[in-house]
PAZAPA-4460 file (N, C-alpha, C; in steps of 0.05 Angstrom, whole numbers, plus 32768, in hexadecimal, padded with zeros to 4 digits):
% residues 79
    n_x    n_y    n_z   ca_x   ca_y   ca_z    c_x    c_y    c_z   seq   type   mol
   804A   8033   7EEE   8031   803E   7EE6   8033   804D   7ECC     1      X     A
   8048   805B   7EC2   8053   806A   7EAC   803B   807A   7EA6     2      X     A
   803B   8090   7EBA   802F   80A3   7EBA   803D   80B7   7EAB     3      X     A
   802D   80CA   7E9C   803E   80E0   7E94   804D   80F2   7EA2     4      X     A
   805D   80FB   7E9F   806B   8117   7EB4   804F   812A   7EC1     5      X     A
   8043   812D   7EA5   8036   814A   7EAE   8016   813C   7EC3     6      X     A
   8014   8128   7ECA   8005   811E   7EDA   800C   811A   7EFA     7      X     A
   8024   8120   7EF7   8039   8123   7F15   8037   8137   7F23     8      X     A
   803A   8140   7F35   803A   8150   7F49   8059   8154   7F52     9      X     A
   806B   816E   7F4C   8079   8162   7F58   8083   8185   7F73    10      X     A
   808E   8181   7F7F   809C   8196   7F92   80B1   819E   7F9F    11      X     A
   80C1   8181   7F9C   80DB   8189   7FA5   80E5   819F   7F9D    12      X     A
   80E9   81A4   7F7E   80FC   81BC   7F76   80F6   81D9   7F7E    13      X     A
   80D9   81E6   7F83   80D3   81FA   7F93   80CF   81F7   7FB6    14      X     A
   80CE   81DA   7FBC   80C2   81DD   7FE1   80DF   81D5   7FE6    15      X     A
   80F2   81CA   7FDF   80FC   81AE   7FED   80F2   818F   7FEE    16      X     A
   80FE   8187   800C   80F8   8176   8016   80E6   8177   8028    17      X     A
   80C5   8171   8023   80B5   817B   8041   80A8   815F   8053    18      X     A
   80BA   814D   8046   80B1   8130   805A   808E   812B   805C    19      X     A
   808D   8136   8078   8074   8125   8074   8059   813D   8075    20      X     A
   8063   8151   805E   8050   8163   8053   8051   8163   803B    21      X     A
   805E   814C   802D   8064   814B   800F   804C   8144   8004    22      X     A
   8034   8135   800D   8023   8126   7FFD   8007   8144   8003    23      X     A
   8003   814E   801A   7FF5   8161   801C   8002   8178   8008    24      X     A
   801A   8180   8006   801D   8196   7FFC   8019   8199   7FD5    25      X     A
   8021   817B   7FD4   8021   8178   7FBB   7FFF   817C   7FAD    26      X     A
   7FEE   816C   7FC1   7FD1   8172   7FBA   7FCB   8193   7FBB    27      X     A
   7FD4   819F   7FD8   7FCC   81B4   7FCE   7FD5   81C0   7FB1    28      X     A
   7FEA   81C1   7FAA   7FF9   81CF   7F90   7FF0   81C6   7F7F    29      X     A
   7FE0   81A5   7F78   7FD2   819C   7F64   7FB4   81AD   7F64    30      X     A
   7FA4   81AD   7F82   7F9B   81BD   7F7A   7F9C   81D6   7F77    31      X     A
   7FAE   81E9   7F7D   7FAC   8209   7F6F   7FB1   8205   7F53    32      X     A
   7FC1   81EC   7F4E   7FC2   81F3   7F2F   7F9E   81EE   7F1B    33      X     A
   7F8C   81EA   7F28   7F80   81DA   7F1F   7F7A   81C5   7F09    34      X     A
   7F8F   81B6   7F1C   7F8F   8198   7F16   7F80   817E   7F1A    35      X     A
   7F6C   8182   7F2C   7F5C   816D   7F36   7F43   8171   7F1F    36      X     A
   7F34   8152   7F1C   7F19   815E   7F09   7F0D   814D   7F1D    37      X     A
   7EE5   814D   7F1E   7EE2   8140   7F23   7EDD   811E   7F1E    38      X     A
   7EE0   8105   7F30   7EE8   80F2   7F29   7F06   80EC   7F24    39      X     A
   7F1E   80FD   7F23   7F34   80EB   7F24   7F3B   80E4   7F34    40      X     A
   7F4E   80CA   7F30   7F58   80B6   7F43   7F6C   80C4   7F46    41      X     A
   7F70   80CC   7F63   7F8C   80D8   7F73   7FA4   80C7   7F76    42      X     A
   7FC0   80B7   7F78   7FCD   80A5   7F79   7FE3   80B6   7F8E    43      X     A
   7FE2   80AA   7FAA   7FF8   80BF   7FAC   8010   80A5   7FC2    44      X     A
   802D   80B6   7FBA   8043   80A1   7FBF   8055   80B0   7FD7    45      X     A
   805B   80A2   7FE4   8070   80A9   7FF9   8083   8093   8004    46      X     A
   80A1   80A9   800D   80AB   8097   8016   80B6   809E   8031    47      X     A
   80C1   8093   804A   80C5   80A7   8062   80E2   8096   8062    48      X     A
   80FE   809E   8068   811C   8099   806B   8121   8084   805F    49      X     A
   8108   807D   804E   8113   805F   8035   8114   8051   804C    50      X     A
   8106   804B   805F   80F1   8037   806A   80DF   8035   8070    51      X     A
   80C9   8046   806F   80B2   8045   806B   80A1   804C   8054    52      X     A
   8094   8045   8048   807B   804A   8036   805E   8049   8030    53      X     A
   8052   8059   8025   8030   804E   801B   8034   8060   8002    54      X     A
   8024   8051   7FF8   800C   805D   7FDC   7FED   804E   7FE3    55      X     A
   7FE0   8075   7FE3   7FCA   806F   7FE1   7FB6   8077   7FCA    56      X     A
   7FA1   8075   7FBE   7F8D   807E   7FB1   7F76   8090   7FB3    57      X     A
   7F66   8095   7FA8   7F48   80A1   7FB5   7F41   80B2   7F9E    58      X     A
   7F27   80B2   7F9C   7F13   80CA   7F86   7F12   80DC   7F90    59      X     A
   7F12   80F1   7F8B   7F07   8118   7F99   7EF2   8123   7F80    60      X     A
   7EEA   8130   7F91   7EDC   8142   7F86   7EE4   816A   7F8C    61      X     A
   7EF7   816E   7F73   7F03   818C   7F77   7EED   81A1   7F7B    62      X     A
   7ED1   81A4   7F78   7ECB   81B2   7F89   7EC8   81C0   7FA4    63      X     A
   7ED2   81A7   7FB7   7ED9   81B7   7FCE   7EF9   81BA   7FCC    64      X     A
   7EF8   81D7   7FC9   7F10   81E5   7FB6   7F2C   81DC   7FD6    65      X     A
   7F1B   81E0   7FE7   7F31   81E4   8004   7F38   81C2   8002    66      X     A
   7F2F   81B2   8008   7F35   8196   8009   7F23   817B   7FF7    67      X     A
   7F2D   817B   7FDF   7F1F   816D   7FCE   7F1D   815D   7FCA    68      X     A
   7F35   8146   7FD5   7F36   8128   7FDE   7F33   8120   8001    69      X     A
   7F27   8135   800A   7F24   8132   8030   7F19   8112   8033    70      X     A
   7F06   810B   8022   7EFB   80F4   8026   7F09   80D4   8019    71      X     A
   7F22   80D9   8016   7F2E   80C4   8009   7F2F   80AB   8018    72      X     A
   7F28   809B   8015   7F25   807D   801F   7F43   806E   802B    73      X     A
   7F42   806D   804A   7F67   805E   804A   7F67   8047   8045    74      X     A
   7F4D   8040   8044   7F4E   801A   8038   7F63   8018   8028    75      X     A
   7F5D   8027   800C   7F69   8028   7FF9   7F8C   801F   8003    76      X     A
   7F98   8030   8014   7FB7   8030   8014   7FC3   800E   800F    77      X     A
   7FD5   8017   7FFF   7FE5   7FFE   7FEF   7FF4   7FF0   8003    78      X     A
   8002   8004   8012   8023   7FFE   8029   8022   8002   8046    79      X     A
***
């Protein structure tokens, strides 16, 4: 995708490893930083013991400051 760095999310180096709170935690921290606008496309990647995976997608709207992608579509998921 060659996304820039600063379009990443990232948390290991302050959380750790939080498995399968990595993709929630990271949204939250994208949003306190306020990072969400409205209309962007969210992309988000995981992997579980390097055998399982998804990437999924979805639009938000950062006004609802508490959960701004709640309504993300799982159609979307790639994996």
């Amino acid at each position: 995708m060659e996304l820039p760095i600063e379009k990443v999310v990232l948390t290991v180096a302050n959380h750790g490893n939080t498995s399968a709170a990595s993709i929630p935690l990271a949204m939250s921290v994208a949003n306190s930083e306020g990072r969400f606008k409205t209309g962007d496309v969210l992309v988000a990647e995981a992997i579980g013991g390097g055998l399982a995976w998804e990437v999924s997608s979805c639009a938000g709207n950062p006004a609802r400051a508490k959960a701004p992608y709640r309504n993300c579509d799982p159609s979307s998921r790639a994996g």
